[in-house]
C-alpha positions as a Markdown table, in Angstrom:
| # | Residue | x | y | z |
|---|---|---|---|---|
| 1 | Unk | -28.0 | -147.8 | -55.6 |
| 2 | Unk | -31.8 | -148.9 | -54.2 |
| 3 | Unk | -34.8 | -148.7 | -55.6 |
| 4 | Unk | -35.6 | -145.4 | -53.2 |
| 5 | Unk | -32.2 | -143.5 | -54.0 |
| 6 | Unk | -30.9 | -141.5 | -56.8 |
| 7 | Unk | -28.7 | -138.6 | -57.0 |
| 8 | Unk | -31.7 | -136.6 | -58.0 |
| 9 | Unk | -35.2 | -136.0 | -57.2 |
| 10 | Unk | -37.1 | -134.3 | -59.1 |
| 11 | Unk | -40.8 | -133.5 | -56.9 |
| 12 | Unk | -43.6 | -132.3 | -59.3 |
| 13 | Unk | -44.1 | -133.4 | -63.1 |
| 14 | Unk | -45.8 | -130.6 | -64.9 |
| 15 | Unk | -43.5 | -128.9 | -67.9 |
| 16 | Unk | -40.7 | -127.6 | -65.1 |
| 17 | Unk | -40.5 | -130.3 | -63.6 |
| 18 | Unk | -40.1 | -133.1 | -66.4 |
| 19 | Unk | -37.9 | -130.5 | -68.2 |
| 20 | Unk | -35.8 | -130.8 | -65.3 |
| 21 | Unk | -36.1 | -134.6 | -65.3 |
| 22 | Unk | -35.3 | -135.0 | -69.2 |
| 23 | Unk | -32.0 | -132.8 | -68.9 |
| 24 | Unk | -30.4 | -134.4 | -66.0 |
| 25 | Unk | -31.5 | -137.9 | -67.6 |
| 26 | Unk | -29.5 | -136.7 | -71.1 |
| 27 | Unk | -26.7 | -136.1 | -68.6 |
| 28 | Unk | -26.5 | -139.5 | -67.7 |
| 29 | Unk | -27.8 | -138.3 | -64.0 |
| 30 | Unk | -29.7 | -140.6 | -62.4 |
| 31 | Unk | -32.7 | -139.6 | -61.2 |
| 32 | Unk | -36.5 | -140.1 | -60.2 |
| 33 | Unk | -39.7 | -137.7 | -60.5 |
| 34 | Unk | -42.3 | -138.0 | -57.8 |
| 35 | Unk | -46.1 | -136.7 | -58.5 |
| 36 | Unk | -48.8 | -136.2 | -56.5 |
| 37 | Unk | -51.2 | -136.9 | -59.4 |
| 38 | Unk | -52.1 | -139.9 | -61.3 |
| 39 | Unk | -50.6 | -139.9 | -64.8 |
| 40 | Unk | -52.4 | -138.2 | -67.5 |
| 41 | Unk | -54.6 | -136.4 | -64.9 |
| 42 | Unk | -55.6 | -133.0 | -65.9 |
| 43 | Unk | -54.8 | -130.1 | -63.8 |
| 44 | Unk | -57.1 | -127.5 | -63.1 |
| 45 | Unk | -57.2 | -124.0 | -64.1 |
| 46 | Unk | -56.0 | -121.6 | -66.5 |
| 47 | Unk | -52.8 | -122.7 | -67.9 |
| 48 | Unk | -50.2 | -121.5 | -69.9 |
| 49 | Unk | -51.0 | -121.1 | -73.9 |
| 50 | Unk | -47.2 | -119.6 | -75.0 |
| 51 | Unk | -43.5 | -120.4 | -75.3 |
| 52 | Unk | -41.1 | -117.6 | -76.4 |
| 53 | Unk | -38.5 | -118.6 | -78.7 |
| 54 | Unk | -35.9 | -118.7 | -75.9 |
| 55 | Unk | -37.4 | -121.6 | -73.9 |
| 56 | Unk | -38.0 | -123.4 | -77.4 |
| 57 | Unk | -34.5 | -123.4 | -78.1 |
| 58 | Unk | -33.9 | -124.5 | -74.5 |
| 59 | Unk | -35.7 | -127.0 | -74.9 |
| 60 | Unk | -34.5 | -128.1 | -78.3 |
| 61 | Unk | -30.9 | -128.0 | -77.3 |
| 62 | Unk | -32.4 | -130.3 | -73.9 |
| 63 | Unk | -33.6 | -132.8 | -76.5 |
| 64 | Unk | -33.0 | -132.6 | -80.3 |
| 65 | Unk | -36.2 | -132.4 | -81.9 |
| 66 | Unk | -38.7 | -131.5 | -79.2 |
| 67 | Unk | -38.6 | -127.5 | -79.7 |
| 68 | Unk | -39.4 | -128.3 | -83.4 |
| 69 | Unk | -42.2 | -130.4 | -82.3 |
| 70 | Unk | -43.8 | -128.3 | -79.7 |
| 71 | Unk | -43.7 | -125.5 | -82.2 |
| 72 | Unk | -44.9 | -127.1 | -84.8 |
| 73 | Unk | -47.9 | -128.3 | -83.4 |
| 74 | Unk | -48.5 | -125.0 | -81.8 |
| 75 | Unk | -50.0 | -121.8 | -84.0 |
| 76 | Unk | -47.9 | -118.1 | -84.6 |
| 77 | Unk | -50.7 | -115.7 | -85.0 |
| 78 | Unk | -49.5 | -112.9 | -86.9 |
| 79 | Unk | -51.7 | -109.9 | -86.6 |
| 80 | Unk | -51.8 | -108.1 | -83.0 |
| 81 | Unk | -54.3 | -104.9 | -82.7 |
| 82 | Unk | -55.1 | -102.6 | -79.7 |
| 83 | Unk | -58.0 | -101.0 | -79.3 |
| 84 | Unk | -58.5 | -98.2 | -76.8 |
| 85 | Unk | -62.6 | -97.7 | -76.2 |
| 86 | Unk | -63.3 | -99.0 | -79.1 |
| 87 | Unk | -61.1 | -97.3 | -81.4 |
| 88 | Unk | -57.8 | -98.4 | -82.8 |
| 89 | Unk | -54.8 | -97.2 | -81.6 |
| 90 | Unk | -52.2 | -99.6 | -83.0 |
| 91 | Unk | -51.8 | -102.5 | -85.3 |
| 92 | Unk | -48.9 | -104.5 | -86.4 |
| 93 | Unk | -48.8 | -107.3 | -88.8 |
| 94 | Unk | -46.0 | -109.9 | -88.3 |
| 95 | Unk | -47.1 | -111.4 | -91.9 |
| 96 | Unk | -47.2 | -115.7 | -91.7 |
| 97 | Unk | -44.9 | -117.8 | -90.0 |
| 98 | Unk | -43.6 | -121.5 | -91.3 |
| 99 | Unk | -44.1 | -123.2 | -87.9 |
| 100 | Unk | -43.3 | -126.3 | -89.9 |
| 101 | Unk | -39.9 | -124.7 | -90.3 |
| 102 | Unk | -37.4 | -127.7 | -89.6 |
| 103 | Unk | -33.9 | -125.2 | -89.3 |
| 104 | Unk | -35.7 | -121.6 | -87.7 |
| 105 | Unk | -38.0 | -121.8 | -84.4 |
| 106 | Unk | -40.4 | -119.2 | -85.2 |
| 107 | Unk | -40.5 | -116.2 | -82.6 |
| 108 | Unk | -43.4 | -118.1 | -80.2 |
| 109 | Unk | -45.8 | -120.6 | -79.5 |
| 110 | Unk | -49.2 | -120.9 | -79.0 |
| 111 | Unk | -50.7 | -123.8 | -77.5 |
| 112 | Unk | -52.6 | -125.3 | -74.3 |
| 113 | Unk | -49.7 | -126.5 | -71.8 |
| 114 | Unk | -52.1 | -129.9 | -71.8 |
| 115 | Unk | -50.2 | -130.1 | -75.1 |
| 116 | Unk | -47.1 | -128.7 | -74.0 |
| 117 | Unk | -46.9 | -131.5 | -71.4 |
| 118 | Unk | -47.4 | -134.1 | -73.6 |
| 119 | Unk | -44.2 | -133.1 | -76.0 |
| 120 | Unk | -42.5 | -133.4 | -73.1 |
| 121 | Unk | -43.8 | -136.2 | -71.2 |
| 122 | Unk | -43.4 | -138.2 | -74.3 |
| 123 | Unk | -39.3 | -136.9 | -74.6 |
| 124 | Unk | -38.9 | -137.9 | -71.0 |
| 125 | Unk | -40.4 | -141.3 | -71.8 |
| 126 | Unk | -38.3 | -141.7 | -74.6 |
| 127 | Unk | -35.7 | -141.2 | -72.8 |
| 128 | Unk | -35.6 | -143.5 | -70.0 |
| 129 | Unk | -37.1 | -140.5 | -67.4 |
| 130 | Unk | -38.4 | -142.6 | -64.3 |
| 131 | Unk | -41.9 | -141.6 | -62.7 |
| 132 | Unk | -43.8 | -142.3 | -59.9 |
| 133 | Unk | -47.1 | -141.5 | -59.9 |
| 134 | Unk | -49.9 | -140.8 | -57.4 |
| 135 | Unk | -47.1 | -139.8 | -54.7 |
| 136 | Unk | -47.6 | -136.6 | -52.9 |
| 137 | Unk | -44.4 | -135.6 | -50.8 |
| 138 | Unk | -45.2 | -134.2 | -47.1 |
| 139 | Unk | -41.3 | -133.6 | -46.0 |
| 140 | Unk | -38.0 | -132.6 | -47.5 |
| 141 | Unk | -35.1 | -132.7 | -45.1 |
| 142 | Unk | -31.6 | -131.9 | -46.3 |
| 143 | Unk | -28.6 | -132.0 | -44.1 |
| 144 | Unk | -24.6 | -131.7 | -44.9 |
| 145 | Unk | -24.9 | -135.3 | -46.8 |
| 146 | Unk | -28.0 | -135.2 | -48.9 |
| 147 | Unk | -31.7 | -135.4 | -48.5 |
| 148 | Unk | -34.4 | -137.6 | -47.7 |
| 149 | Unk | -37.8 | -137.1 | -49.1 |
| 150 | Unk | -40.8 | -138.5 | -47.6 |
| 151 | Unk | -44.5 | -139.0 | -49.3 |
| 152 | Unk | -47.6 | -138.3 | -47.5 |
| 153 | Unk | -47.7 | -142.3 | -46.6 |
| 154 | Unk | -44.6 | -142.5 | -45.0 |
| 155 | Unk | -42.3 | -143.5 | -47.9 |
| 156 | Unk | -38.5 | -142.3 | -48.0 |
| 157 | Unk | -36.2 | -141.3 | -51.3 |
| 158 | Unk | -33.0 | -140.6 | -50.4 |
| 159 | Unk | -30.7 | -138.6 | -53.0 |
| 160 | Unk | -27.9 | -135.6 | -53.2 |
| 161 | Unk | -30.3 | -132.9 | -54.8 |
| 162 | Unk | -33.8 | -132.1 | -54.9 |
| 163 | Unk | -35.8 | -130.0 | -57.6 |
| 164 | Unk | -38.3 | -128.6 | -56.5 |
| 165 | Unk | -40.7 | -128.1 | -59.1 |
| 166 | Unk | -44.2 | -128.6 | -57.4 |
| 167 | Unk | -45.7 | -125.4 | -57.6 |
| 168 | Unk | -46.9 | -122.7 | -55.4 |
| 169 | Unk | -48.2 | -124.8 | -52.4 |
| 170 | Unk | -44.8 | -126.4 | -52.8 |
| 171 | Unk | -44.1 | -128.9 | -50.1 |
| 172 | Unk | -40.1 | -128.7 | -50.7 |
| 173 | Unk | -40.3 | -124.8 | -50.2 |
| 174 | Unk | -42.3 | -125.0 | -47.3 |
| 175 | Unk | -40.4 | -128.0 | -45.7 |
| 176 | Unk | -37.2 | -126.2 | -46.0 |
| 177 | Unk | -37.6 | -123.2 | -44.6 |
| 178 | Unk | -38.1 | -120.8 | -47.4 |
| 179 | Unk | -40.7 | -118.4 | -47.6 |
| 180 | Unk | -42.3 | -116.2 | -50.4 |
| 181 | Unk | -42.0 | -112.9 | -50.5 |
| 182 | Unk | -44.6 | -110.0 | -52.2 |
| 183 | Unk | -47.9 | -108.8 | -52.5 |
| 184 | Unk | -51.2 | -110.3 | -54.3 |
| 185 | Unk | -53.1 | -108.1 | -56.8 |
| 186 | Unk | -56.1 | -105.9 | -55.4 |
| 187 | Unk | -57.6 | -106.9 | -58.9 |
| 188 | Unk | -59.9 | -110.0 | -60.0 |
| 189 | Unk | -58.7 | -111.2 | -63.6 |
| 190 | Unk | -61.5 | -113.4 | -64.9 |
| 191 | Unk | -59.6 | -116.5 | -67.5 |
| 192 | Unk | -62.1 | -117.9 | -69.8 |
| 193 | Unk | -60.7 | -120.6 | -72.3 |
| 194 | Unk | -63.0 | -121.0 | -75.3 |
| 195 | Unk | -62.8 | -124.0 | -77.8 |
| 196 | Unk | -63.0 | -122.2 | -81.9 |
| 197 | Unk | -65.0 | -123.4 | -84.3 |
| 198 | Unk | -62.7 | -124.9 | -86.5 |
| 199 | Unk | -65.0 | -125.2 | -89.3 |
| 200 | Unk | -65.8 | -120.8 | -89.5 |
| 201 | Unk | -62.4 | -119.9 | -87.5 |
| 202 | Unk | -61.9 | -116.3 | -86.5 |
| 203 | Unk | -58.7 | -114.7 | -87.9 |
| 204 | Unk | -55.5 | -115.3 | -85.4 |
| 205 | Unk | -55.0 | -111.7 | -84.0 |
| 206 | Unk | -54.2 | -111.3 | -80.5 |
| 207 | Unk | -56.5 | -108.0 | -79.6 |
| 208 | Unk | -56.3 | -106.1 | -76.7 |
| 209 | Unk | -59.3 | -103.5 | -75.6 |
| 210 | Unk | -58.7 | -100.9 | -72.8 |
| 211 | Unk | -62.1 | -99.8 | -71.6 |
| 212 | Unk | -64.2 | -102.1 | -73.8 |
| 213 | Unk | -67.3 | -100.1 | -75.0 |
| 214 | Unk | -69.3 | -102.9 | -74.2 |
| 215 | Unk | -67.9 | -104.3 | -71.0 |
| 216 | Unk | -68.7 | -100.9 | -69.0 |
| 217 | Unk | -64.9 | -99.7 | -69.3 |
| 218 | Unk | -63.6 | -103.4 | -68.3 |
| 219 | Unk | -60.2 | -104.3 | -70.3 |
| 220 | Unk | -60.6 | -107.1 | -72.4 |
| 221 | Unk | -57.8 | -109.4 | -74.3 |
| 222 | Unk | -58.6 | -111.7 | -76.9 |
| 223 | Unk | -55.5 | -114.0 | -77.4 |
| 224 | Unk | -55.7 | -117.7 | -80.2 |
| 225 | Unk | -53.9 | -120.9 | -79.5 |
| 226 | Unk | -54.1 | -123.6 | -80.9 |
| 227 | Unk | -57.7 | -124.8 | -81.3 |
| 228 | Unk | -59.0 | -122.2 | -78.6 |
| 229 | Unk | -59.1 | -118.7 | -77.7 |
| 230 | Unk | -58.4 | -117.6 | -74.6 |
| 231 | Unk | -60.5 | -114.5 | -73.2 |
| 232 | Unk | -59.0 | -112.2 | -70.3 |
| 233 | Unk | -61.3 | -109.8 | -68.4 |
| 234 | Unk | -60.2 | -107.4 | -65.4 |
| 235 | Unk | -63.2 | -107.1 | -63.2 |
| 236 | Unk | -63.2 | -103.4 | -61.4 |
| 237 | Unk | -63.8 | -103.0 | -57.8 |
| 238 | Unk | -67.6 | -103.4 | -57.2 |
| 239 | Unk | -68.3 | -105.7 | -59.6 |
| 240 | Unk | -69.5 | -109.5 | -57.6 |
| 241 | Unk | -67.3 | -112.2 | -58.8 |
| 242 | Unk | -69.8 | -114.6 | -59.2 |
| 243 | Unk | -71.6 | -112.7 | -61.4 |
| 244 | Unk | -69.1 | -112.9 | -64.4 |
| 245 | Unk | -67.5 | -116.4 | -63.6 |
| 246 | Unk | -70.6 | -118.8 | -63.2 |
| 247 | Unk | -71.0 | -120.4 | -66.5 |
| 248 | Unk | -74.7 | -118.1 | -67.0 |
| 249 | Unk | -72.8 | -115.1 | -66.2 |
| 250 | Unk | -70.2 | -115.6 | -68.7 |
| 251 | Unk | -72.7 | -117.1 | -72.1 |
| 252 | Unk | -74.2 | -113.0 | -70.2 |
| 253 | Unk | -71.0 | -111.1 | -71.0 |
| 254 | Unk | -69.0 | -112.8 | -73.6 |
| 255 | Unk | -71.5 | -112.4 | -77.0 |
| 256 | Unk | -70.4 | -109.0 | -75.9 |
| 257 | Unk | -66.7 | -109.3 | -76.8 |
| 258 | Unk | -67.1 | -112.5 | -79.3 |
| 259 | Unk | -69.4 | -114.2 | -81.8 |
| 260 | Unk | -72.3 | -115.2 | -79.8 |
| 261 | Unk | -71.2 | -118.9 | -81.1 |
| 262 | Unk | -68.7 | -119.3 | -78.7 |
| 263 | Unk | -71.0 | -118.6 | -75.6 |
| 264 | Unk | -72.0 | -122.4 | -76.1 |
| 265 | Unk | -67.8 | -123.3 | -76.7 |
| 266 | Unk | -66.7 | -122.2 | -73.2 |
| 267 | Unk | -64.1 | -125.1 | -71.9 |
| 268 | Unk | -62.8 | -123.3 | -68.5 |
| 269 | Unk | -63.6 | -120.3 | -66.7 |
| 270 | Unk | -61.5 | -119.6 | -63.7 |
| 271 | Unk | -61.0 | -115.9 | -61.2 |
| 272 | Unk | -57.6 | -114.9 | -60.4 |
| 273 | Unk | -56.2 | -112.4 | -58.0 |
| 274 | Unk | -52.0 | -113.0 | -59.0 |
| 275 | Unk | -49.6 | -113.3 | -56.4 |
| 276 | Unk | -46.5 | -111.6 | -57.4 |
| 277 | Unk | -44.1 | -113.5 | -54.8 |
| 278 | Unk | -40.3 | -114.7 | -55.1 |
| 279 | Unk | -39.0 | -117.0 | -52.8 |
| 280 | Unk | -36.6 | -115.5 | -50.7 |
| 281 | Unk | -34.0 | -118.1 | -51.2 |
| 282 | Unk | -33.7 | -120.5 | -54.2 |
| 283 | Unk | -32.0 | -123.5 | -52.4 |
| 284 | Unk | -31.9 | -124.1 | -48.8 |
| 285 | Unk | -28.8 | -123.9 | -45.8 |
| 286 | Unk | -27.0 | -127.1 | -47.2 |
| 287 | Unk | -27.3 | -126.3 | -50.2 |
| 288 | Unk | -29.2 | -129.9 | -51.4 |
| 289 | Unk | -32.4 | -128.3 | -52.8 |
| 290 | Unk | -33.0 | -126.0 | -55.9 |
| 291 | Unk | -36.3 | -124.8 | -56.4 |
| 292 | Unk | -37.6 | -124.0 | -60.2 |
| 293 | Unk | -41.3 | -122.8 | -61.5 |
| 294 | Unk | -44.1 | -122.4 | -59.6 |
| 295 | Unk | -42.3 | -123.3 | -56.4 |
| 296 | Unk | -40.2 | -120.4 | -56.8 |
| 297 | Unk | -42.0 | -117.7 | -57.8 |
| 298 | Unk | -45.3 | -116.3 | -59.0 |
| 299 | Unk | -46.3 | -114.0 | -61.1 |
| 300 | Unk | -49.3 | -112.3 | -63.0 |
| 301 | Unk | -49.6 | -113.8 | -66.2 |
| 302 | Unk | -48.8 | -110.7 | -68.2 |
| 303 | Unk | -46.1 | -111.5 | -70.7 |
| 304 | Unk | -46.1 | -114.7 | -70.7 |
| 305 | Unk | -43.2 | -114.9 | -67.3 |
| 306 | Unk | -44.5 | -118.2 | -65.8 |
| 307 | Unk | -43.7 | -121.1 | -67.9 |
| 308 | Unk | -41.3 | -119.1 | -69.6 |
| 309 | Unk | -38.9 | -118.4 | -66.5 |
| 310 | Unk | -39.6 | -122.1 | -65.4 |
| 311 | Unk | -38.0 | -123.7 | -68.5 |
| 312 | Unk | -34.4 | -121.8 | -67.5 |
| 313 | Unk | -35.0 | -122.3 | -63.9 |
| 314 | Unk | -35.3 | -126.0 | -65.2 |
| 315 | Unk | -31.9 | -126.1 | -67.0 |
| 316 | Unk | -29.9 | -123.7 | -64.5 |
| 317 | Unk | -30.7 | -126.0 | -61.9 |
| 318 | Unk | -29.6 | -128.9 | -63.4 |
| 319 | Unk | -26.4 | -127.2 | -64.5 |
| 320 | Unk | -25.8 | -126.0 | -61.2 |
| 321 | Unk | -25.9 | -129.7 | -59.6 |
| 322 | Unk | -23.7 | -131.1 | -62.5 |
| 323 | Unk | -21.4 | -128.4 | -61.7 |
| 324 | Unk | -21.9 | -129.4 | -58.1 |
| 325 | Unk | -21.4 | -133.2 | -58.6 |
| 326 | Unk | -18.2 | -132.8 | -60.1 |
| 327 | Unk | -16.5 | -130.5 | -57.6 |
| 328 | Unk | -13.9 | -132.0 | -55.6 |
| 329 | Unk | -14.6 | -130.0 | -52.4 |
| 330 | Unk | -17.7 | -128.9 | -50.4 |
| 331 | Unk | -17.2 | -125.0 | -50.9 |
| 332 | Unk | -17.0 | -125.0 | -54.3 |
| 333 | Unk | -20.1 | -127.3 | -54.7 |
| 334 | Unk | -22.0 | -125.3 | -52.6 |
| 335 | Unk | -20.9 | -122.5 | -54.7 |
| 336 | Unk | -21.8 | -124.4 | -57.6 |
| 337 | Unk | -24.9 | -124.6 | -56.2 |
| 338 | Unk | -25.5 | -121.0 | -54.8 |
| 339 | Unk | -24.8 | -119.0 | -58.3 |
| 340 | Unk | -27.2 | -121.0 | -59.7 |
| 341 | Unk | -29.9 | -120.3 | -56.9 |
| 342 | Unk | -28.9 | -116.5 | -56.9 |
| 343 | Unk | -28.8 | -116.2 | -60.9 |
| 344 | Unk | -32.5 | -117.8 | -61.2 |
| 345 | Unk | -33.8 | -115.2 | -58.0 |
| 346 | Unk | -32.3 | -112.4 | -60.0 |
| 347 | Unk | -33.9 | -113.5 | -62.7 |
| 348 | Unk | -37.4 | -114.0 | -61.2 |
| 349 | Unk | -37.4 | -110.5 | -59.4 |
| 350 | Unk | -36.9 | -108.8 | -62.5 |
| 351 | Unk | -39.7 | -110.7 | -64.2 |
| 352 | Unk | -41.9 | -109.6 | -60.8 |
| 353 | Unk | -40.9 | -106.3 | -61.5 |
| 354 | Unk | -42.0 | -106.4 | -65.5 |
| 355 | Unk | -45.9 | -108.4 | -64.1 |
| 356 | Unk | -45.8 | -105.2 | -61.7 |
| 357 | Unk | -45.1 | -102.6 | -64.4 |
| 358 | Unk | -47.8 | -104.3 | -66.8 |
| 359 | Unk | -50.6 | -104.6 | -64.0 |
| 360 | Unk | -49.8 | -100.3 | -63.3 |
| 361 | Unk | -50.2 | -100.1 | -66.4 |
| 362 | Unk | -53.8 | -101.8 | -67.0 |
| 363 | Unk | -55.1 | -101.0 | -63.8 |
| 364 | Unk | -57.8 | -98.5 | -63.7 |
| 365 | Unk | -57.7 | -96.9 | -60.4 |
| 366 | Unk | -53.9 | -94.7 | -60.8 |
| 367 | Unk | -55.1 | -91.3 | -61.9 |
| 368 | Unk | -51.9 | -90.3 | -63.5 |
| 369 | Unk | -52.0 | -93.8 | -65.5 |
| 370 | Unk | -55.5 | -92.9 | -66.5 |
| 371 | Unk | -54.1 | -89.6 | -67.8 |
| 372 | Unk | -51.4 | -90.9 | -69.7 |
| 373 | Unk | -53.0 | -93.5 | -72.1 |
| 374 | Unk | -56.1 | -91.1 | -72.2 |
| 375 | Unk | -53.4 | -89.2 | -74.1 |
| 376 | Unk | -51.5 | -91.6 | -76.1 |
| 377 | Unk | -54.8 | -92.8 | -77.2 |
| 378 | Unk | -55.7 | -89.1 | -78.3 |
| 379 | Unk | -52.4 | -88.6 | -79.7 |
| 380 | Unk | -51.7 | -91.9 | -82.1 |
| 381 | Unk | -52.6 | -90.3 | -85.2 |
| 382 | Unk | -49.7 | -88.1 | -85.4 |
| 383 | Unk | -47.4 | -90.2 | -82.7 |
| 384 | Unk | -47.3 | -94.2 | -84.0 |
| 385 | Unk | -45.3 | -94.6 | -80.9 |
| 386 | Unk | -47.6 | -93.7 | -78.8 |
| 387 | Unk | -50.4 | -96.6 | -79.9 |
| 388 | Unk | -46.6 | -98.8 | -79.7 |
| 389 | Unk | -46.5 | -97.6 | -76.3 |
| 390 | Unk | -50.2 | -98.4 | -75.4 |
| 391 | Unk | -49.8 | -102.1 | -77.0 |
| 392 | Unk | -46.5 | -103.2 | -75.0 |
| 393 | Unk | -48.3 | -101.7 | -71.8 |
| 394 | Unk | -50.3 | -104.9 | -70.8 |
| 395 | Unk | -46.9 | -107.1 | -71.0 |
| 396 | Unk | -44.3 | -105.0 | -69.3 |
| 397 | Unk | -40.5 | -104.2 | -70.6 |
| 398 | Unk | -39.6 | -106.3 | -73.2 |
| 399 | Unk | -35.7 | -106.6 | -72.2 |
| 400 | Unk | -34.1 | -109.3 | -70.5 |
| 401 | Unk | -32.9 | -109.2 | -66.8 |
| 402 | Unk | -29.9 | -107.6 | -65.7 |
| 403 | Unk | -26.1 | -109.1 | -65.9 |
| 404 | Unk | -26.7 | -112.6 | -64.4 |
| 405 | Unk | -24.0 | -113.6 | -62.0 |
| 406 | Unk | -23.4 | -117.4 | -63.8 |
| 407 | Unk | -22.5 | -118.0 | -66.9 |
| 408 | Unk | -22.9 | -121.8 | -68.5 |
């Protein structure tokens, strides 16, 4: 095999894409991951600050040891409160987790992806993952045989799969015909990533305020990783962008909502108006490319769906081409390939749906939405469920997808 072929190719190394990368590698697949970026280049943006339980123990069972890690290193907060102008409509107190725990992965996560990356990275290393940095694909063409990837300075990879895992402007996506499907919020979401003060920490609670009393009715979410905070703020229709995101406007608003210390501890602000798009095909015609994260879908950030749907995308994909590799005919490995694609689109519509529910239900402008947490919040005193009802709201249903059509 040369230099510039493998049986995988793995485009994009951010958390989906080396997860990818590290379980075909344990697989004893050969394969290759091709980044635009320079190593150890930081990305820009909000990132994600939380891994459930399930995509620790995916990654855990990937590589012994690195679920532990990631956890470990990452903080449990245990007290979550909702506030609903001003006053308290539900509180729940998880009491402390061992995240140091080396048998139980505690329920979540918090930490800055930077760091999430790193656990991983360092896995892949480990493990013999190869990288090639600084190499930003153009072109992605699959046929009946394989595919041949080229970089934007004319270099070819040939190989008999592709992940794509190179997020939303995905080149692989693009290349091969598939298109997003779904609407972008009419909202601005305002991301401000704020660095504690280690020395007079606040408590870890995750709060969430509907109608802050001092943001002129604006919802407010105050959520702790590990060394940070991270501050969410829906802007309503009239307000001017710039206003609240320039680094003035926000030391303006955010002694507000926090300690006036941490107007002078502000690490990122960034402005968001979420797409809430699925591809409308996870592989393409010949069945050669699986697409996983970012490259596949996006979503508001509510409930924590992004990283957390990219890790399985990660590992379906990969089982779907070991499955594939392994067939002895070219209907079942098409198959083999197919019900992974269509597991991992069910999969992401129903997490589109859940981001679609949560952003009803935080959005000020439905009347009849208005109505109802006006009454829950009225009503928590002599219906707990209600203030339940009101604290969930922000992260859509909590159950999983329907019946997936693969089972591995």
């Amino acid at each position: 095999m040369s230099e510039n072929q493998h049986q995988v190719i793995v485009v994009g190394a951010g958390p989906v894409g080396m997860t990818a990368a590290l379980s075909l590698q344990k697989r004893g697949i050969s394969c290759v991951v091709l980044e635009a970026e320079a190593v150890d280049q930081p990305s820009p943006g909000s990132r994600a600050i939380f891994l459930h339980k399930a995509s620790l123990s995916l990654l855990e069972q990937t590589a012994p040891g690195l679920g532990f890690t990631i956890a470990r290193n990452g903080i449990v907060w245990p007290v979550k409160r909702t506030l609903y102008k001003g006053k308290e409509v539900y509180q729940r107190y998880y009491g402390e987790t061992d995240t140091s725990d080396p048998v139980k992965l505690p329920p979540f996560t918090a930490l800055h992806q930077n760091e999430i990356e790193r656990y991983i990275y360092e896995e892949c290393v480990n493990a013999g993952v190869e990288f090639v940095w600084e190499t930003p694909v153009s072109e992605c063409q699959t046929s009946k045989d394989g595919v041949t990837v080229i970089s934007e300075n004319g270099e070819k990879w040939e190989a008999d799969y592709v992940i794509g895992a190179d997020g939303g402007r995905s080149a692989v996506r693009k290349s091969s015909g598939i298109q997003f499907e779904g609407p972008r919020t009419a909202d601005t979401f305002l991301v401000v990533d704020i660095e504690e003060d280690e020395q007079d920490p606040l408590p870890l609670e995750r709060i969430f305020h509907y109608q802050h009393p001092a943001m002129n009715g604006r919802n407010v979410m105050h959520v702790p990783f590990k060394g940070g905070w991270r501050v969410d703020l829906q802007l309503l229709e009239d307000d001017d962008v710039e206003e609240f995101t320039s680094i003035e406007g926000v030391k303006t608003w955010l002694p507000k909502v926090m300690d006036e210390k941490y107007a002078n501890r502000i690490t990122w602000v960034s402005s968001y108006r979420f797409h809430q798009v699925v591809a409308d095909s996870f592989t393409d015609e010949n069945r050669r490319v699986l697409l996983a994260g970012e490259a596949a879908h996006l979503f508001a950030p509510f409930g924590a769906r992004g990283l957390n749907s990219g890790v399985p995308d990660a590992i379906i994909a990969t089982n779907g081409i070991e499955k594939a590799m392994n067939s002895d005919n070219e209907e079942s490995r098409q198959e083999a390939i197919d019900a992974s694609a269509k597991e991992r689109r069910i999969a992401a519509k129903w997490n589109r749906n859940g981001s679609t529910t949560a952003l009803h239900h935080l959005q000020g402008n439905a009347p009849e939405m208005n109505l109802k947490r006006e009454v829950a919040a009225s009503l928590t005193s002599i219906a707990p469920q209600l203030g339940r009802w009101l604290d969930e709201g922000p992260y859509g249903p909590k159950s999983g997808p329907p019946e997936l059509t693969t089972k591995y």
